[in-house]
C-alpha positions as CSV (number, residue, x, y, z in Angstrom):
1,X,-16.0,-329.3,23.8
2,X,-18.0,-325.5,24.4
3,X,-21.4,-326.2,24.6
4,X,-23.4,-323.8,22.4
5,X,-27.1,-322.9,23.0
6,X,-29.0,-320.1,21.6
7,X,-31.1,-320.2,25.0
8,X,-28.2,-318.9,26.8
9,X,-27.9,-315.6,25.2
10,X,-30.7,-314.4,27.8
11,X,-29.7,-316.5,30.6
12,X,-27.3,-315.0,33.4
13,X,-25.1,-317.7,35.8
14,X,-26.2,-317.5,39.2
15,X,-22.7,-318.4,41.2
16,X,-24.8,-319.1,44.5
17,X,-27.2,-321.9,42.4
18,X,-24.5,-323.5,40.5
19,X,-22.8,-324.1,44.2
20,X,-26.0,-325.3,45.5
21,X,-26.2,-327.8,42.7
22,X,-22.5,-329.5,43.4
23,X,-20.1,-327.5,41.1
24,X,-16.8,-327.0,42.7
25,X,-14.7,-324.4,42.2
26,X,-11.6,-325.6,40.3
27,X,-9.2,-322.3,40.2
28,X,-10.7,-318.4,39.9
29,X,-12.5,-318.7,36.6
30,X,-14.0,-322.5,36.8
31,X,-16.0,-324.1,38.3
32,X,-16.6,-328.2,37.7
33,X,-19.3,-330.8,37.6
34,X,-18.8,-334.3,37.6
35,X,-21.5,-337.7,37.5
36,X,-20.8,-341.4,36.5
37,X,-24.0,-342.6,34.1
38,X,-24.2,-346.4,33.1
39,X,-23.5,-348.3,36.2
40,X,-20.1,-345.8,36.2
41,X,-18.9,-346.7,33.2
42,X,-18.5,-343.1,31.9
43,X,-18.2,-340.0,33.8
44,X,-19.9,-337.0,31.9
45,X,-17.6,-333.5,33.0
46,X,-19.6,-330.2,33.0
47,X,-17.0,-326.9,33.1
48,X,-18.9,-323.8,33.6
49,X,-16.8,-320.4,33.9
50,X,-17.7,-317.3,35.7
51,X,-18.8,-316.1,32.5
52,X,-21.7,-318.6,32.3
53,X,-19.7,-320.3,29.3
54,X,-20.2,-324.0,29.4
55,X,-17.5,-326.7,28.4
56,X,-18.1,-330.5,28.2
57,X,-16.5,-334.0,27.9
58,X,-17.6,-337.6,28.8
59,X,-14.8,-339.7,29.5
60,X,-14.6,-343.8,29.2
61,X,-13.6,-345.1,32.7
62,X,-12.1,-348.3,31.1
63,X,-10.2,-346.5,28.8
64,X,-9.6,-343.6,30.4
65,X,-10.1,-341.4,26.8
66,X,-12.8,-338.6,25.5
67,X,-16.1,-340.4,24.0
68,X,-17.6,-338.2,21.6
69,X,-20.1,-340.4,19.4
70,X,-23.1,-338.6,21.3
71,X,-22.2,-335.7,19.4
72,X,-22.7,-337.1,16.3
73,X,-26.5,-337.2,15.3
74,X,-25.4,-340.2,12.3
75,X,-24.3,-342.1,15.2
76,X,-28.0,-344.4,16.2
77,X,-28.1,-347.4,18.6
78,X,-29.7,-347.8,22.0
79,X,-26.0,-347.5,23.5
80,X,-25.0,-344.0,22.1
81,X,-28.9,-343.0,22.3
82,X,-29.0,-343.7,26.5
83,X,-25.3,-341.7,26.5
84,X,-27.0,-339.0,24.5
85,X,-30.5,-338.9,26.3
86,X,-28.8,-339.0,29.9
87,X,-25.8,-335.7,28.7
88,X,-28.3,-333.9,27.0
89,X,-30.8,-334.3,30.4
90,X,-28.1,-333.0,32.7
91,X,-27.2,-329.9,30.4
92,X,-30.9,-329.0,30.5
93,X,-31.1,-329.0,34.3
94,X,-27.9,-327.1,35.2
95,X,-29.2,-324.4,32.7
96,X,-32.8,-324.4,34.5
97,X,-31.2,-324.7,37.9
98,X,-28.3,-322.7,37.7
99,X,-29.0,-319.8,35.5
100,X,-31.3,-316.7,36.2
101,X,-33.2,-315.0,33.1
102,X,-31.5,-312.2,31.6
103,X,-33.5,-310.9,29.0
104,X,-33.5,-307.2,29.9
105,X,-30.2,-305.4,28.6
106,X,-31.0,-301.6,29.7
107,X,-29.3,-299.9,32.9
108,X,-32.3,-298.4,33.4
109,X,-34.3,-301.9,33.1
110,X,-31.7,-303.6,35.7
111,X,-32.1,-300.4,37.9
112,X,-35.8,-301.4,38.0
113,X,-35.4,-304.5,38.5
114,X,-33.2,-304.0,41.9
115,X,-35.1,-301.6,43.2
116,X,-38.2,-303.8,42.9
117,X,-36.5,-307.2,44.2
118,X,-35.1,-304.8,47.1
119,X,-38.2,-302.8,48.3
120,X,-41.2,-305.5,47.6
121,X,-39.2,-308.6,47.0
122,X,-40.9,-309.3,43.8
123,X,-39.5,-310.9,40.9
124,X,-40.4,-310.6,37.3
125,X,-43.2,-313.8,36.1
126,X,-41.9,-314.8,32.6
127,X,-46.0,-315.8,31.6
128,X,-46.3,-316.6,28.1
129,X,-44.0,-318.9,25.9
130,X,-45.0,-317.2,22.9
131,X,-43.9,-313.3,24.4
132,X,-40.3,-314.9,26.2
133,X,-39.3,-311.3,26.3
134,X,-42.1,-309.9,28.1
135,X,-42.5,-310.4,32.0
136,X,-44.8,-308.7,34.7
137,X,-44.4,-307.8,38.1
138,X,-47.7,-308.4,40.7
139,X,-48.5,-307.7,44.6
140,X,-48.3,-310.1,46.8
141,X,-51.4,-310.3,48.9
142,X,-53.6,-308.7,45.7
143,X,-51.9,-310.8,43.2
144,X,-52.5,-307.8,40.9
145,X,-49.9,-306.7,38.5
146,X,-48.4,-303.0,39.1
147,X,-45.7,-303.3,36.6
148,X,-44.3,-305.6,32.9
149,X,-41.5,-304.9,31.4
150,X,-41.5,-305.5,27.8
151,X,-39.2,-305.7,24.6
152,X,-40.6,-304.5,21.7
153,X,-40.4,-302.9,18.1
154,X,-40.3,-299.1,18.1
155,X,-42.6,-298.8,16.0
156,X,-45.5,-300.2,18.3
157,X,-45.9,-297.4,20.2
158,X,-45.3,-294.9,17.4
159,X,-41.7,-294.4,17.5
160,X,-39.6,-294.1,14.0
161,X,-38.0,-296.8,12.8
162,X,-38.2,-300.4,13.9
163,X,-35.4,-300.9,16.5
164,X,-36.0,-303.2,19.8
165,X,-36.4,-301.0,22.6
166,X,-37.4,-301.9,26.5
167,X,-40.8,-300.2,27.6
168,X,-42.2,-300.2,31.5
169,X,-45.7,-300.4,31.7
170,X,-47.4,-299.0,35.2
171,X,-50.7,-298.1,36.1
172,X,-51.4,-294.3,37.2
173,X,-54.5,-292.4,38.4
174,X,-56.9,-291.4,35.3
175,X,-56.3,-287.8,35.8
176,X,-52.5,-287.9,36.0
177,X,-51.7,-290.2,33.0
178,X,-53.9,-287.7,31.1
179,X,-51.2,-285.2,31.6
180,X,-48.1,-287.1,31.5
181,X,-48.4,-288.4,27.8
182,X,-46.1,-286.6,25.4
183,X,-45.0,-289.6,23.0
184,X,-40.9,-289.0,23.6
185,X,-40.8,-290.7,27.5
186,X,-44.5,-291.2,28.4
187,X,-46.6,-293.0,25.9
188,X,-50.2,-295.0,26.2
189,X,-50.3,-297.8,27.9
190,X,-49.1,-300.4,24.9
191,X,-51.5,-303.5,25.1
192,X,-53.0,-302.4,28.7
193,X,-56.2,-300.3,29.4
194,X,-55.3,-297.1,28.6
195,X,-57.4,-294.9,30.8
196,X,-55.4,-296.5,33.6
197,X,-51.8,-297.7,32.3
198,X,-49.0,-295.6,30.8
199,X,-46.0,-296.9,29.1
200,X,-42.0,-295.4,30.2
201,X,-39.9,-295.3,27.1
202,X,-36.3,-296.5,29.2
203,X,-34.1,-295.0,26.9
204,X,-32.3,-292.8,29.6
205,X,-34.4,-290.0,29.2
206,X,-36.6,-289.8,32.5
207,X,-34.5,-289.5,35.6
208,X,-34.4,-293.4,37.4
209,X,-36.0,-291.7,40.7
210,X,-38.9,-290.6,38.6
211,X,-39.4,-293.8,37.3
212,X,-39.0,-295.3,40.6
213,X,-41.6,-293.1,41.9
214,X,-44.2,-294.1,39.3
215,X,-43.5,-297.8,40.6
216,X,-44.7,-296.8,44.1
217,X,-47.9,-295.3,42.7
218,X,-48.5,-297.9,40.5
219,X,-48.2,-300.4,43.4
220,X,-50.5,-298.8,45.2
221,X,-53.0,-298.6,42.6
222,X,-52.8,-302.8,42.8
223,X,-53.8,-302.8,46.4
């Protein structure tokens, strides 16, 4: 069966972890998991493709045929329940182990994002489970943040309409930012101090090696 999770949608497959974790590749799209539960009286088959698509099956090793009663939520009973309990426990840690987030959609967001991991080799801290969509980016040796990256509502930074759009936000000398704001690329800093953060509007609009300048200077001001 294709395994279905809503979680997925902003998760990416990471080839090198899913390796690393005992898949083998079975032809130039697949790659396949296999583990014996219940003293190997099942085997429990995990298919993942090089899309990040996940297939399943749990096969009886005495009969040799698909068992799918784990599916079924009417089906109760310690038996099923350890079946259930021990499929639904692998599925959860191939898609911790194995798959990176990928919750921003934007070139210009995945620009940042590679030209961050490549010149500081930071990676974006996913802190609060209420905000799954919002990450930041901090130094180092200050552990101060110079960067988030944020998905929001238009409308939160005073932009018509009500659409989901990515924002940066960086911090930037008092006397500078003062300057830059024009509410089409540059806004105020949304939800940061705003005598010393500015929020990018990544629609395309500011040239990528501007933005990537303003992530220097914002680093710096973390130091």
């Amino acid at each position: 069966m294709m395994y279905t999770n809503p979680q997925l949608d902003n998760l990416k497959l990471n080839i090198e972890k899913l390796k690393s974790f005992g898949f083998n590749l079975l032809d130039d799209t697949q790659y396949q998991y296999h583990k014996s539960i219940l003293n190997n009286s099942f085997i429990i088959n995990i298919m993942v493709n090089t899309q990040g698509k996940i297939s399943t099956s749990i096969i009886d090793t005495a009969t040799h045929e698909d068992y799918t009663l784990h599916l079924f939520p009417e089906a109760t009973g310690q038996f099923v329940g350890q079946i259930r309990a021990q499929y639904q426990n692998l599925l959860q840690q191939i898609i911790e182990t194995c798959f990176d987030k990928d919750i921003f959609k934007s070139e210009f967001a995945k620009l940042i994002t590679q030209y961050i991991h490549n010149k500081y080799q930071d990676q974006l801290e996913f802190l609060w489970q209420k905000f799954p969509q919002n990450a930041i980016y901090r130094r180092k040796d200050t552990h101060k943040w110079y960067a988030a990256l944020l998905v929001i509502h238009s409308e939160k930074i005073g932009l018509i309409g009500n659409s989901q759009i990515e924002i940066l936000n960086l911090k930037m000398q008092k006397d500078i930012l003062k300057t830059k704001i024009n509410h089409q690329t540059y806004f105020p800093g949304y939800h940061m101090n705003k005598d010393h953060w500015v929020t990018i509007y990544l629609d395309g609009t500011l040239p990528i090696e501007e933005i990537y300048a303003r992530i220097d200077e914002s680093y710096a001001l973390a130091s």
